[in-house]
N, C-alpha and C positions, 0 to 999 in steps of 0.2 A: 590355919589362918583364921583370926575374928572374925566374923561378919560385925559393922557397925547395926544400931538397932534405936530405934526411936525412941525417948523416953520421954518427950515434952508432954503437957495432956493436950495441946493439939493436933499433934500427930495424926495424922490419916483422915481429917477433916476437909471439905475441899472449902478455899477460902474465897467468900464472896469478893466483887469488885467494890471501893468504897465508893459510896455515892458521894453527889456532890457536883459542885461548880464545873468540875472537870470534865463530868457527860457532856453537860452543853458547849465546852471549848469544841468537844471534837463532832460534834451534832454540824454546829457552827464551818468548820474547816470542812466537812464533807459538800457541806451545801455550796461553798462557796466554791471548791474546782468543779461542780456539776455546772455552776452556773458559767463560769470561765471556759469551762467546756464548748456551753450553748454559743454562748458569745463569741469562739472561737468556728464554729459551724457557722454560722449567720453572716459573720462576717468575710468565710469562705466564697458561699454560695454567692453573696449580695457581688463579691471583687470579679466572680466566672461570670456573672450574667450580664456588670456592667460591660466586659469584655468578649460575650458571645460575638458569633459572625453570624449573619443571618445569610440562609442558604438561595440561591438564586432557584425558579423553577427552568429547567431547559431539560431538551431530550434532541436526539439526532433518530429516524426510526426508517424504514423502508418502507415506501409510498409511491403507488403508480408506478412501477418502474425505475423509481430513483429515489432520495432521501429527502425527507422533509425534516427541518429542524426548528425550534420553537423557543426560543428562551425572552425570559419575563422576569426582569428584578424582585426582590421580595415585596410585599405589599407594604408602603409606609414607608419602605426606605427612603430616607429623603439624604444621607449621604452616601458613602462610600462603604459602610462596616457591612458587606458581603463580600463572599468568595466564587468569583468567576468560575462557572465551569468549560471546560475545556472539552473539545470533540477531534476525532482525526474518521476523516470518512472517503471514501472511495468513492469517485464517475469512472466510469468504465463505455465497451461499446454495447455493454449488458444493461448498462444500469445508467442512459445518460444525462438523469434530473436531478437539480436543487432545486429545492424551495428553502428560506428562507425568512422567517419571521420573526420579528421583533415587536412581542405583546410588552403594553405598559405605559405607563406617561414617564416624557422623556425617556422613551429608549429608541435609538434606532439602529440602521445599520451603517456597520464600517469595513471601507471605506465611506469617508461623506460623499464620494464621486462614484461608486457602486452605478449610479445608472449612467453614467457615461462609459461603461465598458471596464471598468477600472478594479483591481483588484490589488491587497497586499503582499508585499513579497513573503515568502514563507518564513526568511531568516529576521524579521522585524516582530514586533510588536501594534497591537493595534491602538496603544496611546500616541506611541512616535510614527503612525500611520496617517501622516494626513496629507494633503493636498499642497502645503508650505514647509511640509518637510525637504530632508536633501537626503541625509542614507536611507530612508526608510518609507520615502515618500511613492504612491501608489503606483502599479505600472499595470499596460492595458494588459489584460488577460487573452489578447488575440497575439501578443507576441507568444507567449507559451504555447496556442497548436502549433498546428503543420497550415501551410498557407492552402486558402480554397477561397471560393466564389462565397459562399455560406456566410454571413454575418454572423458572429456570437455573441449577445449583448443580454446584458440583465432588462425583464421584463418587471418591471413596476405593477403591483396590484392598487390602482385607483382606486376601490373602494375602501381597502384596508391599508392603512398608514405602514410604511415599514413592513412591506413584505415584499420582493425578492425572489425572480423565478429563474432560473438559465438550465437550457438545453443545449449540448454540444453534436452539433451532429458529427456523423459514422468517418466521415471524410474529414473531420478536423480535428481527431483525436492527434497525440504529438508524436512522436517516432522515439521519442524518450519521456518515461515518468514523470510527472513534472507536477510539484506543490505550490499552492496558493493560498493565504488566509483571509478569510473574511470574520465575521461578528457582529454582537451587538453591542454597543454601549449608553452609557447615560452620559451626562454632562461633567460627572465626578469622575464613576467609574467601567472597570468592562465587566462586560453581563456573561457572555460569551465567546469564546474563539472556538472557529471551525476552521479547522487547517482540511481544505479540498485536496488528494488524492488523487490526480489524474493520471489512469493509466494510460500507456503506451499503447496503438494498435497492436494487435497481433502481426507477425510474419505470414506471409502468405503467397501463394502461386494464382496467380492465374490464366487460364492455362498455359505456354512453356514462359511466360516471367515470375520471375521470382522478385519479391519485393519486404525487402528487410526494413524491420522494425530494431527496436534493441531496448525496450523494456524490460522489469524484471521478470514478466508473464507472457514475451514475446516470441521466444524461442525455448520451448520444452519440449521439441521436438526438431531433426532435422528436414528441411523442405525437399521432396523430391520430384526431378523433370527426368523425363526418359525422349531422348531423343531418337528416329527412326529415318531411313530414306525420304519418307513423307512429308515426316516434319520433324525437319532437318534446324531449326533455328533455335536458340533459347535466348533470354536474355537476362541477365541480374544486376537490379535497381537496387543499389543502396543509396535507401530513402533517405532525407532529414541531412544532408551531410555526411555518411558513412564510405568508409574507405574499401577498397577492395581488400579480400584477403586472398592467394598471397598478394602482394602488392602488383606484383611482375604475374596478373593473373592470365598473360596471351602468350607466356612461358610453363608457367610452372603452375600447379594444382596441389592439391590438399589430397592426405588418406583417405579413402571413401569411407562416409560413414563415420567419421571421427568427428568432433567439435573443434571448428575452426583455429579457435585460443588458444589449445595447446599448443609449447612449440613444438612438441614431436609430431605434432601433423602433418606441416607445410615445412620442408624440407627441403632445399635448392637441389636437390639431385633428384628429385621428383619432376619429371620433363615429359610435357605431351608426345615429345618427337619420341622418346622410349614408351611411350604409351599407346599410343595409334601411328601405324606404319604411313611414310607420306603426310604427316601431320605440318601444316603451314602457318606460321604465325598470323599471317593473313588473314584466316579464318575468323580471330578476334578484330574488334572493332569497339573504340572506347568511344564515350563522349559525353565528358563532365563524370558522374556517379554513377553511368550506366554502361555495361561491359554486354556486347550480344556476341555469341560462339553460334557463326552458321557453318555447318560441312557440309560440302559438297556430295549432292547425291552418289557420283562414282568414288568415292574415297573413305566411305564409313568402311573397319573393319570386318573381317568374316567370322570374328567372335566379338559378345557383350563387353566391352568396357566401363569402366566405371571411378569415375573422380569425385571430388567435393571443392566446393568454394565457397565462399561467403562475403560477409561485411563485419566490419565492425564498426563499435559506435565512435559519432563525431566526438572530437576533441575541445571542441568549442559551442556549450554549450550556454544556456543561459540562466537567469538565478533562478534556483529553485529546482533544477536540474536533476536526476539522480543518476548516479554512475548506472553506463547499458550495460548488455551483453551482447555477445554476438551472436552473426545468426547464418547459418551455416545450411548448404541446396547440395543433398546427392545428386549427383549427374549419373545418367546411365546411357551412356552408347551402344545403341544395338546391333547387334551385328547382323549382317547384311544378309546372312544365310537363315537369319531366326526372325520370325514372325513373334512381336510384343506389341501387346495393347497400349495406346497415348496415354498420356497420366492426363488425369481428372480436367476438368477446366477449371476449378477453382478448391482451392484445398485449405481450411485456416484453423483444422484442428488432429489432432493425432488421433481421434475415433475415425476421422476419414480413411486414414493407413490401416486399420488396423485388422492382424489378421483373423480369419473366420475360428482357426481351431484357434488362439487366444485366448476369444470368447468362448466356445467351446470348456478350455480347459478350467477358465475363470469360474463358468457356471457349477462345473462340476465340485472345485474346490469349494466355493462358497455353500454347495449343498451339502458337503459334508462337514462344513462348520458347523450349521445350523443345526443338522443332524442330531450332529454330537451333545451338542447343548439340548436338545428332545429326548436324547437317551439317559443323559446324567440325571436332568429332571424327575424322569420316570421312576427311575430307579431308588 
């Protein structure tokens, strides 16, 4: 097969571009999408920045034993083009302070009624919060405790404009969880919303009553009374509303040691009379929320027995509310031939129960954790 083969006499020469008019056409066209470029950037930036949101300053932080929060529109804002920030923070019987501050011109706090006691419901908003409202309009924050002697009222700081103090005392926390919104705003817009976090009491004994709370941090443990010849009485208070569990509790009892709620607990065939021999319905006594089991010094059993009972939470509760749990008292009947120490006078946390070797064994595991992690190191 031929190979073709060059025979022009330009052949193998490499051929300049011609000069001319047509450099600058494309000189020309380059300059001009560079510039369309710019123009295209410029006009980005200028459409983001007429359209920034200017950031509000605020923080929620832990102070004195409770929360201080601080929020302060941007400087210069004189309408509405910032973005609210939002908080959700915990009172507790650990932690039972607000403060609230509302730095700036024109800002204050909302509610407008704040120092009449008054606080918004957690399911509203703090524009449709106001004093002439109808769904969303303020409600006292003394219906959400538990009722007591104690007044709970926001404390106004007179030197400083819009600031806002409330302490809850130990005795008027609620017997269920219960949220409330407060803030700050300007005349346009909101600066802040702080949605308050009240917890619930804890459950707790003291000494042979038991008194049920139904928070979600109110029962992580179950409560326990040990009855004795001596002291022979118990009582169990379901606080706030709460129902006896089982209902028919001057009949029938709960699995020892079991959480209330289940239904396999509390079981109709579960009967005091098959429990303790001579057992008299008598011995209970209701009235209203409060259930007292006294037995009679000749009729406690010649062995330990042992039931459970409880509460659960009210049915009707109020806005802002959160579904309880229940809360659930080992009983222990002692038997009349056995010598048992009284349970504690007052008991409101599960370190109080808890056993010696436990902690024993806790220590030992936790030492060999650390251990381990010194030996890998080394190595």
């Amino acid at each position: 097969m031929a190979l073709l083969q060059c025979t022009s006499p330009g052949c193998g020469r490499i051929l300049s571009r011609p000069s001319g008019p047509k450099k600058s056409v494309q000189l020309f066209l380059v300059i001009g999408v560079l510039g369309f470029s710019q123009l295209k950037v410029f006009a980005q930036e200028h459409s983001s920045s007429s359209q920034r949101v200017q950031t509000v300053t605020a923080s929620c932080l832990p102070k004195d034993g409770g929360i201080s929060c601080d929020c302060a529109p941007p400087a210069g804002a004189g309408g509405d083009s910032f973005q609210a920030e939002s908080f959700r923070i915990p009172l507790s019987e650990d932690s039972p302070k607000l403060l609230l501050r509302c730095s700036g011109d024109d800002n204050t706090v909302a509610p407008e009624n704040m120092k009449d006691g008054m606080v918004c419901p957690a399911t509203t908003a703090l524009p449709g919060c106001t004093a002439r409202g109808v769904s969303g309009a303020p409600q006292k924050l003394e219906d959400l405790l538990a009722p007591g002697d104690a007044k709970v009222v926001w404390t106004e700081d007179q030197q400083e404009g819009s600031k806002y103090s409330l302490t809850i005392p130990q005795d008027r926390y609620p017997f269920v969880d219960q949220d409330f919104l407060v803030g700050c705003k300007t005349a346009k817009a909101v600066v802040c919303n702080v949605m308050v976090a009240v917890k619930a009491r804890t459950s707790r004994t003291s000494g042979r009553t038991a008194k049920c709370s139904y928070g979600i941090g109110s029962n992580s443990y179950n409560l326990s009374v040990m009855l004795t010849p001596s002291n022979n009485q118990f009582t169990l208070s379901c606080e706030g509303g709460g129902a006896f569990v089982p209902s028919t509790i001057s009949t029938n009892y709960c699995l020892y040691g079991e959480y209330v709620e289940q239904k396999t607990s509390c079981l109709p065939n579960l009967t005091y009379s098959d429990l303790i021999p001579g057992f008299s319905e008598s011995w209970w006594t209701t009235t209203g929320n409060h259930a007292t089991l006294k037995i009679p010094e000749d009729k406690f059993p010649d062995t330990d027995k042992t039931f459970t009972v409880g509460c659960k939470p009210p049915s009707n509760t109020s806005e802002g509310a959160h579904e309880g749990t229940y809360c659930s008292v080992d009983v222990t009947v002692s038997g009349a031939g056995t010598t048992s120490p009284g349970s504690p006078e007052e008991s409101a946390s599960p370190e109080g129960n808890s056993s010696p070797v436990k902690g024993v064994v806790s220590g030992v595991l936790m030492g060999g954790f650390f251990l381990s992690f010194y030996i890998a190191d080394f190595f």
